[in-house]
N, C-alpha and C positions, 0 to 999 in steps of 0.2 A: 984546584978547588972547583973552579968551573965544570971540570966534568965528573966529577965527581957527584955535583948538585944535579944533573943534569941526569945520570946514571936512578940515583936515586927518584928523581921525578919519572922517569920508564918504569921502574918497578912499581911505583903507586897507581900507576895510568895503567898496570896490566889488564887485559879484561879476560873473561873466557867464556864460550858460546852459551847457549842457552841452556846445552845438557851437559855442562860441566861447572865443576864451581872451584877456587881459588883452592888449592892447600900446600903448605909448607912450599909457597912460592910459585908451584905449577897447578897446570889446569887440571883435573880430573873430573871423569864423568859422576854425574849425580846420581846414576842408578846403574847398581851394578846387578847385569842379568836381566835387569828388567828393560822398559823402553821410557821414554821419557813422551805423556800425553798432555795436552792443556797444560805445561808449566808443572804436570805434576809426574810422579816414576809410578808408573803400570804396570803389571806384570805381563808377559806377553805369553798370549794364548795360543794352544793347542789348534790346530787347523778345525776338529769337531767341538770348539768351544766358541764360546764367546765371552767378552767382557763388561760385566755390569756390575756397577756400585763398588770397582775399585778391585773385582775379583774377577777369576775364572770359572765358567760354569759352560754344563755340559749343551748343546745347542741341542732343540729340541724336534723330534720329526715330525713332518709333516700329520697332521691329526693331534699332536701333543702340545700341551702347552705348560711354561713354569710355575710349578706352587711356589717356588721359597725356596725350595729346599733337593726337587725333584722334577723329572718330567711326568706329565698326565696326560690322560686324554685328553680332548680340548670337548667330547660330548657331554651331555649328561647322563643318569642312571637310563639305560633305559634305549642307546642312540649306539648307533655306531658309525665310521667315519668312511662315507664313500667316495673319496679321493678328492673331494670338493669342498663338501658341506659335513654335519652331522645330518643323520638320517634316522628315523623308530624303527628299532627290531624287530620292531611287531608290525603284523598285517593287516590290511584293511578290516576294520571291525573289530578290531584286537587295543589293548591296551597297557602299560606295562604295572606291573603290580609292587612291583619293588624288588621282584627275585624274577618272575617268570610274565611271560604274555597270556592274558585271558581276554577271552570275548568281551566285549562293551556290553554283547545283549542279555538277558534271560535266556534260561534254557529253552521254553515255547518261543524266541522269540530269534530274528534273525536280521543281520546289517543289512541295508537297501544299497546303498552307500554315502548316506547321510545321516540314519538314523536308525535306530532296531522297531522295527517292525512284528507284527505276529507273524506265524509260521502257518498257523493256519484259518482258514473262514471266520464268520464269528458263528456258524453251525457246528464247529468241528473245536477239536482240543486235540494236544499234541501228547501221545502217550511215550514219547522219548526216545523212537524213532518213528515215526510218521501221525499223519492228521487223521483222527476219527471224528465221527459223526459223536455230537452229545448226547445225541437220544436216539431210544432204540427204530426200529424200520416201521414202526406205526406212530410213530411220532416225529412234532415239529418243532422246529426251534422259535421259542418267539421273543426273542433278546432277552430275555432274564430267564426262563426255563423251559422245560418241554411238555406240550400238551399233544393230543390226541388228534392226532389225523383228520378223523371220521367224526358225525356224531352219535351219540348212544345206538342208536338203534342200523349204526352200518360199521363194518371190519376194512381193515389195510389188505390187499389182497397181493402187493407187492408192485403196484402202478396206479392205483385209485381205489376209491372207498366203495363198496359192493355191501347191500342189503344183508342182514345177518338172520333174515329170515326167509322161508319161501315164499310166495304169493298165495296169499288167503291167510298169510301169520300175523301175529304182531309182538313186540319185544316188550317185555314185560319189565327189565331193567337186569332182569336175572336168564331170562330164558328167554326163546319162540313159543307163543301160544296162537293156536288157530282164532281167526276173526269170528268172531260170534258170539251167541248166549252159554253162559257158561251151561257144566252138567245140573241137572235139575230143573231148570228154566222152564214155566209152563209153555208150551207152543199150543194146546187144546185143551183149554179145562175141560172137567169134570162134564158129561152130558149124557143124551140117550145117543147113542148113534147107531145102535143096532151090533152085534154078534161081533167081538173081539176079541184074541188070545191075550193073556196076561204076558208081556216080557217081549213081544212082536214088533218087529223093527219096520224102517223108512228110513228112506235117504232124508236129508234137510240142509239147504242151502242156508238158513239163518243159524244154524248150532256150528259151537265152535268144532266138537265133534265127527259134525256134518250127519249126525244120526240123531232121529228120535226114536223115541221108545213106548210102546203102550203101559199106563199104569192103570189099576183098579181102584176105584173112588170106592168110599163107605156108603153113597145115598144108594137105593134100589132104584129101575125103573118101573114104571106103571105095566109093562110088558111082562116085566119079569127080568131078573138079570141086574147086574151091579152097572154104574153109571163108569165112565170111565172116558181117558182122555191122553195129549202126548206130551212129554216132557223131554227135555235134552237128555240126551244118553251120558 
């Protein structure tokens, strides 16, 4: 009876290790195929996997990282992975658009490398490959539009402003007129002066001309003969 009692007290005191559990008298493992982790059965993973949340999942490379479901890239839209960091596609001055890289600047305008910049003076404008001048070669720029080189009465000669007339002229707004009394202009009234042809010329430093002219007056002289005198030619 004694060991019989005794017999039966071993089998109640049997124990089994941690990764096996009691059945129909023997120890068996608790996880079969798998491994036993924390107290709990794991499945055991592929040397390019890893184990999380109780599964197997595909380990991710370098640059990639897990959605859920997959590996990604670990960049954003727009980056790509220089064996360190993420890095921008795009080049200095450049930015990404959502599909492709475009300039940050205007097209007049261009990266410094802080900021865009014009491309050309504030005299000049960018006609889509190079800087022109706003205004044409007789004219200036004077921050909001172009005015005249010269003033009225002088021309652009292609280095400075040069007189648009000769000496003895004067600019009329439309033309050169010579300096002096216009044609008509009395320069000798009517008198006796003695024996003159009708239509007889003279030099004249006051007519614009530079010539007078003889006219014939209507009074007679007391000599005899018609009065007469000079006018601008």
């Amino acid at each position: 009876v004694r060991q019989e009692y005794v017999a039966q007290q071993a089998k109640r005191t049997a124990r089994c290790s941690a990764d096996e559990q009691l059945f129909q008298g023997k120890c068996v493992a608790t996880c079969l195929g798998d491994r036993l982790t924390d107290g709990k059965c794991a499945p055991v993973c592929k040397a390019d996997e890893l184990l999380e949340g109780g599964m197997c999942r595909p380990k991710c490379k370098l640059g990639e990282r897990w959605s859920g479901q997959l590996c990604e890239s670990a960049c954003e839209s727009g980056q790509r992975w220089d064996g360190s960091t993420c890095q921008s596609v795009c080049g200095s001055g450049e930015r990404w658009s959502g599909s492709r890289c475009e300039s940050r600047c205007n097209e007049d305008q261009r990266w410094d490398g802080s900021a865009c910049v014009d491309r050309c003076d504030a005299d000049e404008r960018w006609t889509g490959s190079r800087c022109e001048s706003r205004c044409e070669d007789d004219e200036r720029w004077t921050g909001s539009n172009c005015r005249a080189r010269c003033e009225d009465d002088k021309e652009w000669n292609g280095s400075r402003c040069v007189s648009r007339c000769e000496s003895g002229e004067t600019w009329n707004g439309y033309q050169c007129e010579r300096d002096g009394y216009p044609s008509g202009h009395i320069i000798v009234p009517c008198g006796c002066y003695g024996f003159a042809n009708q239509g007889a010329t003279r030099a004249s430093q006051v007519c614009a001309s530079r010539v007078e002219v003889v006219v014939m007056c209507q009074a007679f002289c007391s000599m005899g003969g018609y009065q007469w005198g000079f006018v601008c030619q």
